[in-house]
C-alpha positions, 0 to 999 in steps of 0.5 A: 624944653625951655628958656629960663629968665637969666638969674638976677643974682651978684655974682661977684657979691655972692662969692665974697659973701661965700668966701668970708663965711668960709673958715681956714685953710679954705678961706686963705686959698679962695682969697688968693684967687678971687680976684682971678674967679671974678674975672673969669666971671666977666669971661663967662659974660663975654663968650655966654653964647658960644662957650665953647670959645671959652679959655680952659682953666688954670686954677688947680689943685688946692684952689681948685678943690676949694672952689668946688667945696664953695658949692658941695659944703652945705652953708646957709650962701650956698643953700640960699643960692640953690633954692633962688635957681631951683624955685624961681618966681616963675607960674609955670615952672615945674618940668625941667627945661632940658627935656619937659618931662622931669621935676628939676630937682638938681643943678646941673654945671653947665660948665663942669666944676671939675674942668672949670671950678671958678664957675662952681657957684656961678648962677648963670652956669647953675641949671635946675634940670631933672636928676634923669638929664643931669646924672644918666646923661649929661653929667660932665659931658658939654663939647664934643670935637669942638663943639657943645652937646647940650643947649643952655637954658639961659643964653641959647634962645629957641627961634619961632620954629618947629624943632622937632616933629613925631611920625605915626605909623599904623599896622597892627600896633601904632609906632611913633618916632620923635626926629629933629628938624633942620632949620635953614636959616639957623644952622648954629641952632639947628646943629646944637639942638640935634646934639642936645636930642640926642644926648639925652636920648629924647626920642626914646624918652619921647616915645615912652611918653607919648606911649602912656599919653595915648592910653589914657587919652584911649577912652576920650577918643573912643566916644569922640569916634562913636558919635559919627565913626568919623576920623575927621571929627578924631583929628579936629579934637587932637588939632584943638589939643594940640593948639592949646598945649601949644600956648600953654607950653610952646611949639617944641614941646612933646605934647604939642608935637605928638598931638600935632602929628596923630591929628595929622594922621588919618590911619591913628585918627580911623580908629587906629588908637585903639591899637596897641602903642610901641614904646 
C-alpha cells in the first residue's frame, strides 16, 4: 500500500478536448453542462481530503449517461488519459497501491461514475489498482454510515507509523494473522485505513501471501539454521529482510510486516519454519 504523485493532468482542458471530439447527440448534452462538471471539479479540489462532505450530484439522466460514455467510448482522449494514469513515470511502480500484491491494470472511480458522472474522467478520481481490489471488492462501495471505506491513493497521506502488524503462532503448523494498528494521534487515519483492510479482505489476502513467501524462503532458512542450530542467527537474517524491504518498499508493506514479525519470533526462528503454514 501506497501513495501515488497527484496526476498533473488539465483536467478542465481534457474534457474540452473530450467533448469536441464527441459527435452529436452526446456532444450537445456534454456541452449544456461543461461548465457545471468544470466547477464541480474545483469541488473535488476543495473537499479532496474529506470526500465524504462532498455535495451529491445533480446531473442525471441523458447528461448523466453522456458523461459516463466520455470514459467507457474508446477514443484516442480517453485512451491517451488511461495510459498516463496506468503507466506513470514512476521506477518503482508495478504492485498496485491499494493492496501491494496485484499488477494495476484497471482504474478504479474512487467516486463512483454512476452516483457522480461529472468525475467520469477526472484524473484525480481515476486510480490504477489491481482488477482483484477494483471488481471483487471495491467496485462502487466508497462510504459506509458517513463514512469512507477505502483510502485514496492521491490525497490520504500515510503518516511515518506502523499501520499493521502480523502475529505467528507455532504448534504444529505455523499460523500467521494480519491486524491494524491504532495509531493515537491519527484517529481519522487510523479509523479509514482499519475500513480500507477490511474491505478488501487483506488479512486473508496477506495470510495466502506470506503462506507461499515462507516456502520458498524454506530452503535459505534451513541452511542458515544448520550452520550453528542457532535461532538468533534465523532472526538476524529475517531482521536484515525486513530492514531492506522496509527501504525498498515502506514500512506497511506486507513483506516488511511479515519478515518483521517471524524475526521476532523465536518458536518460527528454532526451527518452527520447517512446519507447515496455514494460509
Amino acid at each position: 500500500m501506497r501513495n501515488l504523485p497527484i496526476p498533473g493532468t488539465n483536467n478542465k482542458r481534457k474534457l474540452s478536448k473530450i467533448v469536441s471530439s464527441k459527435n452529436r447527440p452526446y456532444k450537445g448534452r456534454l456541452v449544456r453542462i461543461r461548465s457545471t462538471v468544470k466547477s464541480r471539479y474545483d469541488d473535488y479540489d476543495h473537499h479532496a481530503n474529506f470526500l465524504e462532505n462532498i455535495a451529491a450530484s445533480k446531473i442525471t439522466g441523458v447528461c448523466s449517461d453522456a458523461l459516463i460514455k466520455c470514459y467507457t467510448s474508446k477514443t484516442a482522449e480517453m485512451s491517451a488519459l488511461r495510459d498516463e494514469l496506468l503507466y506513470p513515470e514512476l521506477e518503482d511502480f508495478d504492485e498496485c497501491p491499494f493492496c501491494g500484491i496485484g499488477e494495476p491494470t484497471t482504474l478504479d472511480h474512487y467516486l463512483p461514475k454512476e452516483e457522480f458522472p461529472e468525475f467520469s474522467v477526472l484524473s484525480k478520481n481515476l486510480i490504477p489498482v489491481c482488477g482483484v481490489c477494483n471488481s471483487n471488492y471495491k467496485g462502487r462501495n466508497w462510504i459506509e454510515n458517513g463514512n469512507r471505506l477505502f483510502l485514496h491513493t492521491y490525497y490520504d497521506q500515510f503518516p511515518d507509523e506502523f499501520l499493521f502488524e502480523a502475529s505467528i503462532t507455532v504448534t504444529n503448523k505455523v499460523s500467521i494473522d494480519f491486524s491494524t494498528i491504532y495509531i493515537v494521534n491519527e484517529p481519522y487515519f487510523s479509523d479509514l485505513f482499519s475500513h480500507h483492510f477490511d474491505k478488501l479482505r487483506l488479512n486473508k489476502r496477506f495470510k495466502r501471501k506470506a503462506s507461499t513467501e515462507i516456502k520458498r524462503k524454506r530452503r535459505s532458512l534451513e541452511l542458515i539454521y544448520r550452520r550453528n542450530n542457532s535461532a538468533n542467527d534465523v532472526s538476524n537474517s529475517l531482521r536484515e529482510e525486513a530492514n531492506g524491504l522496509e527501504i525498498d518498499y515502506s514500512k506497511n508493506h506486507w513483506k516488511t510486516v511479515l519478515y518483521r514479525a517471524l524475526s521476532n519470533s523465536v518458536s518460527f526462528c528454532d526451527a518452527g519454519f520447517r512446519k507447515q503454514i496455514i494460509a
